[in-house]
C-alpha positions in Angstrom: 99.2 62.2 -254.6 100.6 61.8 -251.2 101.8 64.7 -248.9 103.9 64.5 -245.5 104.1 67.4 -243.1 107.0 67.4 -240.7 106.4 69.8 -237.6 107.4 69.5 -233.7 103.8 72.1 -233.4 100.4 69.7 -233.3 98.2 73.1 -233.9 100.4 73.1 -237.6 101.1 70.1 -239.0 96.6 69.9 -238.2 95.9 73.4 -239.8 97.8 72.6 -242.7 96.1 69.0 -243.3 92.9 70.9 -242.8 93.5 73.3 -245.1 95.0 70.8 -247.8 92.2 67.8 -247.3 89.1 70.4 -247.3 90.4 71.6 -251.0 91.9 68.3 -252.0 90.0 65.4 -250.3 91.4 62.8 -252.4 95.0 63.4 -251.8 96.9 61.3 -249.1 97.7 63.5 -246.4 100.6 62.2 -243.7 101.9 63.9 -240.1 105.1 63.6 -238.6 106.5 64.8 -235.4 109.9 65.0 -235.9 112.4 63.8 -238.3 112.3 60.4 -237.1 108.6 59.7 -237.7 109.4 61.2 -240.7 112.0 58.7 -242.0 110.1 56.0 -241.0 106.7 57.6 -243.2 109.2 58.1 -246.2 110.2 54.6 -246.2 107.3 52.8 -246.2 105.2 55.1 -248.3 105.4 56.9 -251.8 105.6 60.6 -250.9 105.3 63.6 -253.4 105.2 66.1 -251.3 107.3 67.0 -248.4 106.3 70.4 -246.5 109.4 70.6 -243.8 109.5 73.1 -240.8 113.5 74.0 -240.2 113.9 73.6 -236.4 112.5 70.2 -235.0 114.0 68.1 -232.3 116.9 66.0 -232.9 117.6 67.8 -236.9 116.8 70.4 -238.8 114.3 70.3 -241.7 117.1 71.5 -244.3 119.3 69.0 -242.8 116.2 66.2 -243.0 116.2 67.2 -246.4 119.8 67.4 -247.4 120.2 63.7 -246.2 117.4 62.3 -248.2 117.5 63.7 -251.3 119.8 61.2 -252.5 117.3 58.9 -252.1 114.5 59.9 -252.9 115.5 62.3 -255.4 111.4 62.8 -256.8 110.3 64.4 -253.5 109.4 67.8 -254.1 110.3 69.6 -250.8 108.9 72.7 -249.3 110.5 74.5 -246.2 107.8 75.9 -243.8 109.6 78.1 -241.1 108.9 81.1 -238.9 112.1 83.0 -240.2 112.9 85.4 -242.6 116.1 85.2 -242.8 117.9 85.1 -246.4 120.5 83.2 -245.5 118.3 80.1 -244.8 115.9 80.3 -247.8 119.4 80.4 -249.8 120.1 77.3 -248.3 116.7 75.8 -248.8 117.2 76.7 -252.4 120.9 75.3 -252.7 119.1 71.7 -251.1 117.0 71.9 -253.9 113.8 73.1 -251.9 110.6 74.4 -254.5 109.5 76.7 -252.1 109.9 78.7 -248.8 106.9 79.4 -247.0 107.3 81.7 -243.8 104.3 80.9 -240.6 101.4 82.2 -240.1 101.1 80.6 -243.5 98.2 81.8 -245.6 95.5 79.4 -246.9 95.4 80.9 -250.3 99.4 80.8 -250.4 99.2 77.1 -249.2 96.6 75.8 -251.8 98.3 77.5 -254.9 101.7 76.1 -254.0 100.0 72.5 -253.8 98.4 73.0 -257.2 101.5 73.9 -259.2 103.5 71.3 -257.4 100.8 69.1 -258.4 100.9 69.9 -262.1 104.1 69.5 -262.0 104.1 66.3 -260.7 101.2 65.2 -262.5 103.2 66.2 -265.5 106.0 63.5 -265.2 106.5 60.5 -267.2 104.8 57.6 -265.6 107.6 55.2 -266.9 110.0 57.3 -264.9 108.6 56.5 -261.8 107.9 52.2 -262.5 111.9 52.1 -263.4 112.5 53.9 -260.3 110.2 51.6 -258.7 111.7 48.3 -259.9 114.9 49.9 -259.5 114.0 50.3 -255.9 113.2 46.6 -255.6 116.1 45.1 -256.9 118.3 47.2 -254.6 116.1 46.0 -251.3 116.7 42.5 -252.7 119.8 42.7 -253.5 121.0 44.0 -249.7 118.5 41.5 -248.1 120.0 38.7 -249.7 123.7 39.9 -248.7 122.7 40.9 -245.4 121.4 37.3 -244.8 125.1 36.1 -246.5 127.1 37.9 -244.3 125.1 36.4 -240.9 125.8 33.4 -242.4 122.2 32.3 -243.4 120.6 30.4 -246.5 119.9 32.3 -249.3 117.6 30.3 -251.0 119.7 29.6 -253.8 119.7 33.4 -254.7 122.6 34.4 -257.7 125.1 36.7 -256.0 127.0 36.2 -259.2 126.3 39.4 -260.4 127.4 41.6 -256.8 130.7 39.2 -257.1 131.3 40.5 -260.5 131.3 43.8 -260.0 133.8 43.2 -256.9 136.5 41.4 -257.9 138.1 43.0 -254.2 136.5 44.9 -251.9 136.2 45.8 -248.5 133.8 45.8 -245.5 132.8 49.0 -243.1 130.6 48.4 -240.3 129.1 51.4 -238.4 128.0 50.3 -235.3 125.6 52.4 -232.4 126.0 52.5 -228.9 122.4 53.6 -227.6 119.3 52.3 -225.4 117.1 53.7 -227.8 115.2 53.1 -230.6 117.6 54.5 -233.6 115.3 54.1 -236.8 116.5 58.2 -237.8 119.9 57.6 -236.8 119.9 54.0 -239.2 118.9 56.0 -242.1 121.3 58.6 -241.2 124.4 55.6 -241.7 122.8 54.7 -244.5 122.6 58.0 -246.7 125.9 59.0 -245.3 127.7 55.7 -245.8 126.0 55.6 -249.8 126.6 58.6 -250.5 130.7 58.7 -249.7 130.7 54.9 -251.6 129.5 56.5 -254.4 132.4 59.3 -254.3 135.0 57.1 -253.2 133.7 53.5 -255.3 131.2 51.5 -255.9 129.3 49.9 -253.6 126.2 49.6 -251.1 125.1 49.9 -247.6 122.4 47.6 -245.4 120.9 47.8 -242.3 122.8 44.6 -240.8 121.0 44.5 -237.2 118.7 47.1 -234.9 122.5 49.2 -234.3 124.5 48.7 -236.8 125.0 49.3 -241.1 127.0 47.4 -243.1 128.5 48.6 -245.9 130.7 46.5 -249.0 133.1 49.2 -251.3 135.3 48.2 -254.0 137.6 51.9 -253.6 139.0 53.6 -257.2 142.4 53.0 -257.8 143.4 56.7 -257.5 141.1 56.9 -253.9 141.9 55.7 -250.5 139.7 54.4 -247.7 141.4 56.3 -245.7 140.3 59.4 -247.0 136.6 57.6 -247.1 136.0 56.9 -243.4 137.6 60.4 -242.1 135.1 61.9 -244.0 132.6 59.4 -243.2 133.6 60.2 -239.6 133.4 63.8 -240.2 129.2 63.7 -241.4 128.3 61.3 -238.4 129.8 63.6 -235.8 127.7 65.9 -237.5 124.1 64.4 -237.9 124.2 61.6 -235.2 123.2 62.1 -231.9 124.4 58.7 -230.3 127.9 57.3 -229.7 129.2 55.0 -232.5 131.8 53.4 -234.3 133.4 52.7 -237.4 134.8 49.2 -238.1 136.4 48.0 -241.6 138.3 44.8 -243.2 141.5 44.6 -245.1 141.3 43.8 -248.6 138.9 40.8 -249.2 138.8 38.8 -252.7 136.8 35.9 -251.3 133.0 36.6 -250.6 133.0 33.3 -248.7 135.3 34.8 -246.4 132.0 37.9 -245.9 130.8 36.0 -242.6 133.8 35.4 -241.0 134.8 38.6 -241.5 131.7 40.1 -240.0 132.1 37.9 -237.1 135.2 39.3 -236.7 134.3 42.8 -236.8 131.8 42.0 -234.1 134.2 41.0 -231.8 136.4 44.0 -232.6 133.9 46.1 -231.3 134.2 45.4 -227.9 137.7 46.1 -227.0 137.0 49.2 -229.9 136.0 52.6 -228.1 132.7 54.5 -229.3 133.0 57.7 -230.7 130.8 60.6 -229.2 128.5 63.4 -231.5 130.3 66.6 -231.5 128.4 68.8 -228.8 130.2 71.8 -228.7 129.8 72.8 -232.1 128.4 76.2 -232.4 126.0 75.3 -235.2 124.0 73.4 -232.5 123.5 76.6 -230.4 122.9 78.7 -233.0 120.0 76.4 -233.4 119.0 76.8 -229.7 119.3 80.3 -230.2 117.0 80.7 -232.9 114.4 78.6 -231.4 114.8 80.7 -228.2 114.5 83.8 -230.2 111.1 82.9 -231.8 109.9 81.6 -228.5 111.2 83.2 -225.8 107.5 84.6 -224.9 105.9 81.3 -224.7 106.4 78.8 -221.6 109.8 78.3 -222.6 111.7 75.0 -220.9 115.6 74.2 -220.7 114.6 70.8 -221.5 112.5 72.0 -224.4 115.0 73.8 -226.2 117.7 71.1 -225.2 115.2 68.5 -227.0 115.4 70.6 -230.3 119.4 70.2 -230.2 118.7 66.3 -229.2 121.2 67.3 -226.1 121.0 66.0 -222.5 119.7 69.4 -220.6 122.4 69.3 -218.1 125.2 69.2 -221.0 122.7 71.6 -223.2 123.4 73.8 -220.1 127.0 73.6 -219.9 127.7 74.4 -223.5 124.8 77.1 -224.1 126.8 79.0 -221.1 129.9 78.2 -222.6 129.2 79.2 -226.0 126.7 82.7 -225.5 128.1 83.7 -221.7 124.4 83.9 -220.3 122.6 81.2 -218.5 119.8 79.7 -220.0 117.0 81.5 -217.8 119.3 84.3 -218.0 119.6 84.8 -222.0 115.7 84.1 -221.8 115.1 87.4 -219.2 117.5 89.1 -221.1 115.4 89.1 -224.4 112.4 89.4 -222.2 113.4 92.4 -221.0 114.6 93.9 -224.1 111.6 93.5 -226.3 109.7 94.9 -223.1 111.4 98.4 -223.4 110.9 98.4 -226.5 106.8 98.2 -226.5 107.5 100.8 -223.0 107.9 103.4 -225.5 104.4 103.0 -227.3 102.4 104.8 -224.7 99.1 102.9 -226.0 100.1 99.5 -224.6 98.7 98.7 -221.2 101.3 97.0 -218.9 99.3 94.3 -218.7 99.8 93.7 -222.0 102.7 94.3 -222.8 104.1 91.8 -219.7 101.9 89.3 -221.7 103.7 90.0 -224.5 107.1 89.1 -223.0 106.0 86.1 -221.9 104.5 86.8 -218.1 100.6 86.2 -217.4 101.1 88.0 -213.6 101.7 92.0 -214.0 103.4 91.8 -210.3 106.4 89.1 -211.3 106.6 90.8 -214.4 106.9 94.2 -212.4 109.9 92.6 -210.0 112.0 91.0 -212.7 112.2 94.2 -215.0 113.3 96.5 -211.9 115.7 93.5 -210.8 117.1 93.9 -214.3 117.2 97.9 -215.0 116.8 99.2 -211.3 113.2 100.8 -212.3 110.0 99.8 -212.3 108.4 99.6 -216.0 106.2 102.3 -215.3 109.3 104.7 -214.3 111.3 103.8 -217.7 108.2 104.8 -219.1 107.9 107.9 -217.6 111.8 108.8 -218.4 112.0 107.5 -221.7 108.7 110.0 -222.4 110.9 113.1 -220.9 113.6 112.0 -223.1 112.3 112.0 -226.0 110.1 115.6 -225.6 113.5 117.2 -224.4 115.2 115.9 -227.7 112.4 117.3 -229.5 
């Protein structure tokens, strides 16, 4: 059995390999990063077991998972994540997630999960998963050999008399990435998204034409439109990609001769045609910064880490967190600094010197000048006047 752990924290995705390897030597045990080392793991190895944490850089876990479940539909996913909070297990659960975990995760927790997903894995039919496997296959060869058609090259006297059949007309959409990066994630992104709306609108499939760009062949059902198609198309890209891109289609094709020409064509379009850009403003994105920050703010907490997470430039991440929350983004990170610090003032047993640890300051002193810029006392006098507060309400 083969297990992949997705977490941006080294000291994690290790303990939990530990902790699954020393019980279970002979499973496969795989570590990713981020989503995008995680893509590339899933596609070129069989996976079981996916344990996911929610906030990574550049997507979330439930979002990694929402957008390959469609493909990979076996996986048995497990969200790992440092928050309570209902409404995200509910989603985990509506993604189709087996379990939630919440960190520190226990060891004995950890290795029971693993054995009932195991049984239950262990418990399917073996023939299920060789159809899926040749089913697999033929797809791969089936959009290799069309993606070598519509460059233009030989095709080693491969039949594409059965694609033709079952698109008597069709039409072409090519998504096409602006970026100087590598874009394996985003690629698989086009892919599922692109799929998954042929299969609601049509029939059809999508390919990975060149490094930046998908091309995609639908025949649409009579009572759909492609209209309809690409806005929502257009609609999940600005959501999930984090690079500029566009969308590019053909009239109405009958002739599959015409499929390099046309391609050509669509090439050539895309230089006069202007890139689209991911939606940035979106509060969902800063309500991911916001979590992060909320769960971290004690550590050695960077604008350009937390602007990583959201896969934003840290200037723009800047611009939008201060649009969106009204604080600054040292600002909002004093501000819950502060905050949790009154709150361990009133425990009488803390030593300052803890508690400024705490918050997130190793040097009493700073801590000291920060808290009395922010309240106009030092921590030791909102000590002392909380402590006559609360023995004149008694």
């Amino acid at each position: 059995m083969n297990i992949l752990i997705v977490d941006d924290e080294l000291a994690i995705r290790e303990g939990i390999k530990r902790t699954i390897q020393k019980a279970y030597p002979q499973y496969g045990i795989y570590l990713a990063a981020n989503p995008d080392e995680a893509v590339q793991l899933l596609r070129g190895r069989p996976i079981d077991i996916v344990l996911t944490d929610i906030l990574m850089p550049g997507m979330t876990g439930l979002e990694l998972m929402q957008l390959t479940k469609a493909k990979y539909p076996n996986i048995k996913w497990v969200i790992i994540s440092a928050y309570s909070e209902f409404e995200y297990a509910k989603e985990a659960v509506r993604l189709g997630a087996v379990d939630y975990l919440l960190k520190p995760i226990g060891k004995d927790m950890l290795l029971e999960m693993i054995v009932r997903l195991s049984d239950k894995i262990g418990s399917e039919v073996e023939i299920v998963k060789e159809s899926k496997m040749l089913k697999n296959n033929l797809k791969f060869l089936r959009e290799a050999v069309f993606q070598r058609w519509a460059s233009g090259l030989n095709i080693g006297g491969m039949d594409m008399a059965s694609v033709i059949a079952n698109h008597q007309k069709f039409q072409l959409i090519m998504v096409k990435m602006e970026s100087d990066k590598l874009v394996h994630l985003e690629h698989f992104i086009i892919d599922n998204v692109l799929t998954e709306m042929m299969d609601t609108y049509g029939k059809g499939f999508a390919t990975s034409f060149d490094a930046k760009s998908v091309l995609g062949l639908i025949t649409i059902n009579e009572e759909k439109s492609i209209k309809a198609m690409l806005e929502q198309l257009r609609i999940h890209l600005k959501k999930y990609l984090r690079v500029p891109f566009q969308i590019l289609q053909t009239e109405v094709l009958y002739d599959f001769d015409a499929i390099p020409n046309e391609v050509r064509r669509m090439h050539q379009d895309s230089i006069s045609h202007e890139f689209e850009y991911y939606a940035t403003g979106g509060s969902q994105v800063i309500e991911v910064a916001l979590q992060y920050i909320r769960t971290y703010y004690n550590t050695d907490l960077t604008l350009e880490k937390v602007a990583s997470i959201v896969y934003l430039n840290p200037v723009y991440f800047s611009q939008v967190f201060k649009q969106k929350t009204g604080y600054g983004f040292k600002e909002y990170v004093i501000h819950l600094r502060m905050e949790q610090a009154k709150q361990l003032l009133i425990h009488p047993q803390l030593k300052l010197a803890d508690i400024s640890e705490k918050v997130g300051y190793q040097d009493v002193k700073h801590f000291t000048q920060v808290f009395r810029k922010k309240f106009n006392v030092t921590p030791t006098e909102y000590r002392q006047e909380h402590r006559i507060e609360v023995r004149t309400v008694r």
